[in-house]
C-alpha positions as CSV (number, residue, x, y, z in Angstrom):
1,X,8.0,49.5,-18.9
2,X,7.8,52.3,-21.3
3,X,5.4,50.0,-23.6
4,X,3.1,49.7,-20.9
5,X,3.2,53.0,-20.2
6,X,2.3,53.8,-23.9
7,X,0.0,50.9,-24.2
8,X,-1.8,52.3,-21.6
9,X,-2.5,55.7,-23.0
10,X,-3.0,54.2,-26.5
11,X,-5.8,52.6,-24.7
12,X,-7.6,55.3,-22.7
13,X,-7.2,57.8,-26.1
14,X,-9.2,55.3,-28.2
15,X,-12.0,54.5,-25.6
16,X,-12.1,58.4,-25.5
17,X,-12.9,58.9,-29.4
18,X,-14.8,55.7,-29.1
19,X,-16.9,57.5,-26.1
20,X,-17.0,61.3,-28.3
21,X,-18.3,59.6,-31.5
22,X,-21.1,57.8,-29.6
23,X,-22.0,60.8,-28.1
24,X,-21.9,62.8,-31.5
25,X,-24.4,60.0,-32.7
26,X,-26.6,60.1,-30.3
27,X,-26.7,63.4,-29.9
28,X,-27.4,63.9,-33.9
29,X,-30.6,60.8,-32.8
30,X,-33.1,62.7,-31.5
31,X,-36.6,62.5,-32.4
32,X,-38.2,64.1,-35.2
33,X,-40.4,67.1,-34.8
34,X,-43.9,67.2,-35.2
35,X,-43.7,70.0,-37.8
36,X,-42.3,68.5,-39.7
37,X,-43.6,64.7,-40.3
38,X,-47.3,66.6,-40.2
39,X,-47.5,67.6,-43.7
40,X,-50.9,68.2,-45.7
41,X,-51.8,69.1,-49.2
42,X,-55.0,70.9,-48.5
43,X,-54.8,74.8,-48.9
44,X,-55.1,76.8,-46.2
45,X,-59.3,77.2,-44.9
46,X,-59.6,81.0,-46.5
47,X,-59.0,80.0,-50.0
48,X,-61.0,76.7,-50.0
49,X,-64.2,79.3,-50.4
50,X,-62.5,80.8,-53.1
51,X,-62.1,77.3,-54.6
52,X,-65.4,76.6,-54.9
């Protein structure tokens, strides 16, 4: 009866760091903001008149 018992609880504590790690994942998931995918290469608009 005693394995059971531990069985049991062996169980339950490895579905609950199964359960924490998915979280963790999709947690860390999330979209990406749009700063920073949005990237250009053209200066700023008060030194392209400078430029030219």
């Amino acid at each position: 009866m005693l394995r059971r018992i531990s069985a049991r609880y062996f169980r339950g504590f490895g579905a609950a760091v199964v359960a924490v790690a998915a979280l963790v994942l999709a947690a860390n998931a999330g979209p990406a903001r749009a700063a920073e995918a949005t990237t250009t290469l053209q200066p700023p608009t008060g030194q392209t008149q400078a430029l030219r």
